[in-house]
C-alpha positions as CSV (number, residue, x, y, z in Angstrom):
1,X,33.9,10.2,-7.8
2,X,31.2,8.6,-5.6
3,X,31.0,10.3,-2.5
4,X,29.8,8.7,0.7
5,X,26.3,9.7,2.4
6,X,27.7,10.6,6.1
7,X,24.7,10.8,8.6
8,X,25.4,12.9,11.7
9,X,23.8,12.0,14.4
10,X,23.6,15.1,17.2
11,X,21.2,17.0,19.1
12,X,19.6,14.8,21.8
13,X,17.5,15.0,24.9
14,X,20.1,15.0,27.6
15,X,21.8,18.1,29.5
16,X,24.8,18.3,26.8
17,X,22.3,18.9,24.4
18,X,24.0,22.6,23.2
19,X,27.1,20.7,23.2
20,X,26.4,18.1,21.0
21,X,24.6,20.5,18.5
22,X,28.4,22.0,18.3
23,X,30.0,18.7,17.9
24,X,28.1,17.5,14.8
25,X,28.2,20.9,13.3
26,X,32.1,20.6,13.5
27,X,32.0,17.3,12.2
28,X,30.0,18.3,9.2
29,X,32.5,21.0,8.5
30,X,35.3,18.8,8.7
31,X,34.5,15.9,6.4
32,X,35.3,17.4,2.8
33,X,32.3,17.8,0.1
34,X,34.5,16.7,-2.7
35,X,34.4,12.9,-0.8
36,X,31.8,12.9,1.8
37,X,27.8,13.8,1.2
38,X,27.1,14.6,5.3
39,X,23.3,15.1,6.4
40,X,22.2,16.4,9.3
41,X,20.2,14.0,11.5
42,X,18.6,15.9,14.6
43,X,17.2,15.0,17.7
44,X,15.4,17.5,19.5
45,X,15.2,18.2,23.4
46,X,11.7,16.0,23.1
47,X,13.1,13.0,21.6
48,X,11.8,14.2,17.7
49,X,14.3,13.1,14.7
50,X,14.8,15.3,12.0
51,X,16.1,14.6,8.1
52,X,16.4,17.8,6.2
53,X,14.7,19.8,8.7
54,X,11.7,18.0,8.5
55,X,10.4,15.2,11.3
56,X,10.9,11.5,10.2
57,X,10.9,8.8,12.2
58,X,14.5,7.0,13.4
59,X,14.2,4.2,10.6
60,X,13.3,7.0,7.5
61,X,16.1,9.5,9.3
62,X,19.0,6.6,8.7
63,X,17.7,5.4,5.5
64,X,20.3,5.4,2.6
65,X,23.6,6.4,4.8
66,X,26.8,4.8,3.8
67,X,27.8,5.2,7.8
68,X,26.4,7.3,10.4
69,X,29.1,9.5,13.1
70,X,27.3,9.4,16.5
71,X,28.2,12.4,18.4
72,X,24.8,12.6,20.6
73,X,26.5,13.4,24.1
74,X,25.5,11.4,27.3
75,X,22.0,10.2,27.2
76,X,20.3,7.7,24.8
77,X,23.6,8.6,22.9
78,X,26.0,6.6,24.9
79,X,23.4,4.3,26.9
80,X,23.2,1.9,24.3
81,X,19.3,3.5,22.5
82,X,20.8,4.9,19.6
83,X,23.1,2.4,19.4
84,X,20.3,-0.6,19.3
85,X,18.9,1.7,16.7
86,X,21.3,1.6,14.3
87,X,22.1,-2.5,14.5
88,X,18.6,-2.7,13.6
89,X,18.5,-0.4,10.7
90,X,22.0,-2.0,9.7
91,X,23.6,1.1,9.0
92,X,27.2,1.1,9.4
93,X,28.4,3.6,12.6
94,X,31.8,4.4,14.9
95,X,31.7,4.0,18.0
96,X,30.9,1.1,20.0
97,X,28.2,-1.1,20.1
98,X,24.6,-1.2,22.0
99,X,25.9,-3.7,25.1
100,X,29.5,-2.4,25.6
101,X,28.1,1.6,25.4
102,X,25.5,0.6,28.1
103,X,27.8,-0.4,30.7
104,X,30.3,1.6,30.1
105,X,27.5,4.6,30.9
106,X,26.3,3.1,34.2
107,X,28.3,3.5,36.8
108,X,27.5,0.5,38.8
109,X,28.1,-1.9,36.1
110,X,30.9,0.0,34.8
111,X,32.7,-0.6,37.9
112,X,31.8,-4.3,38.2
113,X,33.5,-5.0,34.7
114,X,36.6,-2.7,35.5
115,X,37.5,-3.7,38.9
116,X,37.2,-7.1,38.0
117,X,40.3,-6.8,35.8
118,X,42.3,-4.5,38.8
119,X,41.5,-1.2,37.4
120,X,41.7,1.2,40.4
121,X,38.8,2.9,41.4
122,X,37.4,5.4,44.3
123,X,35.7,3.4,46.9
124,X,32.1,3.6,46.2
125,X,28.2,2.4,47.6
126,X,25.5,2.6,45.4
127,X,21.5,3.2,45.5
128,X,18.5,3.1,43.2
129,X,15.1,4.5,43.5
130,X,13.1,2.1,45.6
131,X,15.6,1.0,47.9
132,X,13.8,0.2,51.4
133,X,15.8,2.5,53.5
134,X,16.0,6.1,54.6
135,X,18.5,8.4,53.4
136,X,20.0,8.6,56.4
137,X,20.1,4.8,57.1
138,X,21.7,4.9,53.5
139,X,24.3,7.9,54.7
140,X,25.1,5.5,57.4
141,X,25.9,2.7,54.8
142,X,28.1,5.1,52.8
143,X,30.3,6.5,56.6
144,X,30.5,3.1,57.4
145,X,32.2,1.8,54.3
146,X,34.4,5.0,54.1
147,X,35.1,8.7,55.2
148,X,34.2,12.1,54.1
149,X,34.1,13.9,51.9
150,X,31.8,12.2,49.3
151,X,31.5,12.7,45.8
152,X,27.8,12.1,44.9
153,X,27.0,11.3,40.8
154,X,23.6,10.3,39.0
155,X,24.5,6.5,38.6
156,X,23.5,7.4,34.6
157,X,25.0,10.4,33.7
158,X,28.1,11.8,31.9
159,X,30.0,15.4,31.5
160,X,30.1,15.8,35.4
161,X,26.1,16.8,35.2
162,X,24.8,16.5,38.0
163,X,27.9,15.8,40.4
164,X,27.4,17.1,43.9
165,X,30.2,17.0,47.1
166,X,29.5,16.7,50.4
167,X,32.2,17.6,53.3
168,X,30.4,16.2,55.8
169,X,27.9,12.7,56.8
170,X,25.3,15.3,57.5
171,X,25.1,16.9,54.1
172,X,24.5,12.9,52.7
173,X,21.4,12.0,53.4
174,X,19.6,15.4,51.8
175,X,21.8,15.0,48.6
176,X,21.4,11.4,48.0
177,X,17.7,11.9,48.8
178,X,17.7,15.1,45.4
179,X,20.1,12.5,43.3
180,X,17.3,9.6,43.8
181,X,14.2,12.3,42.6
182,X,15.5,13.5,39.8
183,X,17.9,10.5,38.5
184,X,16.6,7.1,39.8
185,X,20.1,6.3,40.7
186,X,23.1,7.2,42.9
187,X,26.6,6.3,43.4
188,X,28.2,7.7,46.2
189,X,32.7,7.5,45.6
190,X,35.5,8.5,48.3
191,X,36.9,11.4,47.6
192,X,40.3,11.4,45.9
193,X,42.4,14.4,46.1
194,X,44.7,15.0,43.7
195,X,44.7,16.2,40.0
196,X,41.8,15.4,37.4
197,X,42.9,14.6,33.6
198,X,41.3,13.2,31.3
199,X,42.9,10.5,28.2
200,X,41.3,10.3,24.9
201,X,41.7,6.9,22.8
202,X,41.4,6.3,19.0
203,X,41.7,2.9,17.7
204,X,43.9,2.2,14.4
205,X,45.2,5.6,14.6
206,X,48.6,6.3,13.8
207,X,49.2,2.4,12.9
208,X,48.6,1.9,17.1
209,X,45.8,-0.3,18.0
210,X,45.0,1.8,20.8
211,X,46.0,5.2,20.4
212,X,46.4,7.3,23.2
213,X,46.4,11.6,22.7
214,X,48.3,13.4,25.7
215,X,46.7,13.3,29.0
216,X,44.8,16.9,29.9
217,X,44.6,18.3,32.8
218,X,41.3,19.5,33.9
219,X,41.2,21.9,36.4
220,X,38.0,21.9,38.7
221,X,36.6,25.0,40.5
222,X,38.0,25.0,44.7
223,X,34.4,25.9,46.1
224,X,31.7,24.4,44.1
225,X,29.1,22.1,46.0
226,X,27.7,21.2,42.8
227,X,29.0,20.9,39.2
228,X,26.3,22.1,37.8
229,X,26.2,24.4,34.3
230,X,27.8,27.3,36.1
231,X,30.1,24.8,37.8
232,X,31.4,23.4,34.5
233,X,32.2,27.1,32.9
234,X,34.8,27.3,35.8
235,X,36.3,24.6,34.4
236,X,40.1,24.9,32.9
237,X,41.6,22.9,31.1
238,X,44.8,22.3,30.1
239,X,45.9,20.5,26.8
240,X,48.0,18.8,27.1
241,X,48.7,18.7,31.0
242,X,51.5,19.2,32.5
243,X,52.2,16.1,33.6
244,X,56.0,14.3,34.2
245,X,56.4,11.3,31.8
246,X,56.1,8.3,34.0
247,X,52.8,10.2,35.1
248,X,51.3,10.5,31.3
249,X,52.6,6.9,31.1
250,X,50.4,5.7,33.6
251,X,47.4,7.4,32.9
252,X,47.4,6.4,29.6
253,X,47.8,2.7,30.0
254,X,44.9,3.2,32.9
255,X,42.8,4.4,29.5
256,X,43.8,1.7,27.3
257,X,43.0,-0.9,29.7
258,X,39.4,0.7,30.1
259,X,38.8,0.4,26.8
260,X,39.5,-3.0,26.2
261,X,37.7,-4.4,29.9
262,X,34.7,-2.8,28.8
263,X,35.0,-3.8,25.0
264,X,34.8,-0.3,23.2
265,X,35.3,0.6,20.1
266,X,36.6,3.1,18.2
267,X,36.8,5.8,20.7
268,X,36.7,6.6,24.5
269,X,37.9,9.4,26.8
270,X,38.9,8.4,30.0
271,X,38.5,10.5,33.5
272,X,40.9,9.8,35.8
273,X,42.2,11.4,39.1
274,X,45.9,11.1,39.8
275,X,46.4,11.1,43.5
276,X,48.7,13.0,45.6
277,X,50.5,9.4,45.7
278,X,51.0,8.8,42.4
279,X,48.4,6.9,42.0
280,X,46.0,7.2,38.9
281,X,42.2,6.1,40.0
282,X,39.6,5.8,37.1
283,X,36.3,7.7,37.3
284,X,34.3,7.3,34.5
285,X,34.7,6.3,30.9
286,X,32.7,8.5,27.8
287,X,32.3,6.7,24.6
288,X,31.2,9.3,22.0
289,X,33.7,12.3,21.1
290,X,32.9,15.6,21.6
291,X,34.3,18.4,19.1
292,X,32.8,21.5,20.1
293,X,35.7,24.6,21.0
294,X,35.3,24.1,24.8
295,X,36.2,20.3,24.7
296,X,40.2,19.3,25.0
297,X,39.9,16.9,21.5
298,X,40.5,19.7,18.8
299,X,43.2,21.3,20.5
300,X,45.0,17.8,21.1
301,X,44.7,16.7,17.7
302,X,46.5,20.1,16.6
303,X,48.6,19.7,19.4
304,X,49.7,16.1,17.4
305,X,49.8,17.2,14.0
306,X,46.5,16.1,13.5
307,X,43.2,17.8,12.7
308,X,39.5,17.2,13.4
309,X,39.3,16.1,9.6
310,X,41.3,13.9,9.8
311,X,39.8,12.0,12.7
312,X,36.8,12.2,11.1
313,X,37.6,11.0,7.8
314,X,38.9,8.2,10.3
315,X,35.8,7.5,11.7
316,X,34.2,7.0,8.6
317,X,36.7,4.1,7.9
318,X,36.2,2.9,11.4
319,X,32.3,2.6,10.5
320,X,32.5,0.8,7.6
């Protein structure tokens, strides 16, 4: 039997670096030897591909792959680089292509292209490096469009890195002025109270075009300021959540409806708050999958009868 050459694609220079490490060592575990050849492509913290253990340069590293699985979290994973990458070597990959990743990883854009089909969404102002104003004129712009508290995100991030809250206007202008130094961007949303979940989708699975796994729960930490690394380890979360059904209903078409506005494929995982009200508001939308044991996407495959195998094996016939 001719087995198929499998790159995985993991490692990376972003802050969920660890993380994806995990994810494609999962992934490699999971695809069977008796059908699936899998090497191990690695990208360091400094940007360095690896084949074999060895540096090789991106277009040696994808050379003579059947289909490469992406699982590089956040970064030139899921902004559209790696992406670009492989179109140009012509490699077969899951996940979705170089323009729809993009967008769906900034914010700004994001939210143009999901609004505009009446996806709710916190109330948000956003700023870039550059900007001819103070932080404090821009704090002003942010309390006259809405309230605190603010939630305050790089405008090019994903897994919560970076998020920071502030109760008050006069916490605003001394975060938004850390978010622009370190990130270039900001997007400042309205805080939504309510309860955070998350909704993964997987196309073609299960003979749905747009499968849907049970909405988690994700329970945030009560005090944190900043979701930093020791922010995130507080988190909980619960899979599936306990969520009544016309709830789990709406959340998941709120998913499905992200997926298709921002043309994705393959996969997505969408974070949405459901209000007190009732009312589901999208955050963000993720396009690669993360596998590692503190994500919610092995235990909600088990929890379907399903297995990380056997989304694998399904992302292979996605790619190709």
């Amino acid at each position: 039997m001719v087995r198929t050459t499998v790159g995985v694609l993991r490692g990376g220079t972003s802050s969920e670096y660890e993380h994806s490490l995990k994810s494609g060592a999962a992934l490699m575990a999971a695809l069977p030897e008796d059908k699936y050849d899998t090497r191990d492509i690695f990208i360091d913290t400094h940007g360095m591909w690896h084949r074999r253990g060895m540096p090789a340069d991106p277009a040696r590293a994808l050379a003579q792959l059947d289909v490469v699985l992406n699982v590089l979290h956040g970064g030139v994973g899921e902004d559209g680089s790696v992406q670009r990458m492989l179109e140009r070597a012509g490699v077969p990959f899951a996940g979705s292509r170089a323009s729809a990743a993009a967008t769906a990883h900034n914010k700004r854009r994001a939210r143009e292209t999901l609004q505009a089909v009446g996806i709710q969404m916190p109330q948000a102002v956003s700023f870039s490096i550059g900007i001819d104003a103070t932080t404090a004129e821009m704090a002003r712009m942010v309390f006259d469009t809405f309230g605190p508290p603010y939630v305050i995100k790089p405008m090019a991030e994903s897994g919560g890195h970076g998020i920071r809250i502030a109760t008050t206007i006069l916490e605003l202008p001394d975060a938004l002025g850390d978010m622009l130094e370190v990130f270039g961007g900001v997007i400042v949303e309205e805080f939504i109270r309510g309860r955070e979940s998350s909704v993964e989708i997987i196309e073609g699975f299960r003979r749905e075009d747009l499968y849907a796994l049970p909405p988690t729960h994700i329970e945030l930490p009560d005090t944190s300021r900043v979701f930093d690394a020791p922010a995130r380890s507080q988190t909980r979360i619960a899979t599936p959540g306990n969520f009544a059904h016309t709830e789990k209903e709406a959340l998941m078409s709120v998913a499905r409806a992200a997926h298709k506005a921002l043309q994705l494929s393959h996969f997505s995982r969408a974070d949405i708050m459901l209000s007190h009200h009732g009312v589901p508001y999208l955050l963000e939308v993720n396009t690669t999958p993360k596998l590692h044991e503190d994500a919610a996407l092995p235990q909600l495959l088990d929890y379907v009868g399903s297995s990380v195998r056997e989304f694998s094996e399904h992302l292979v016939q996605l790619a190709r």
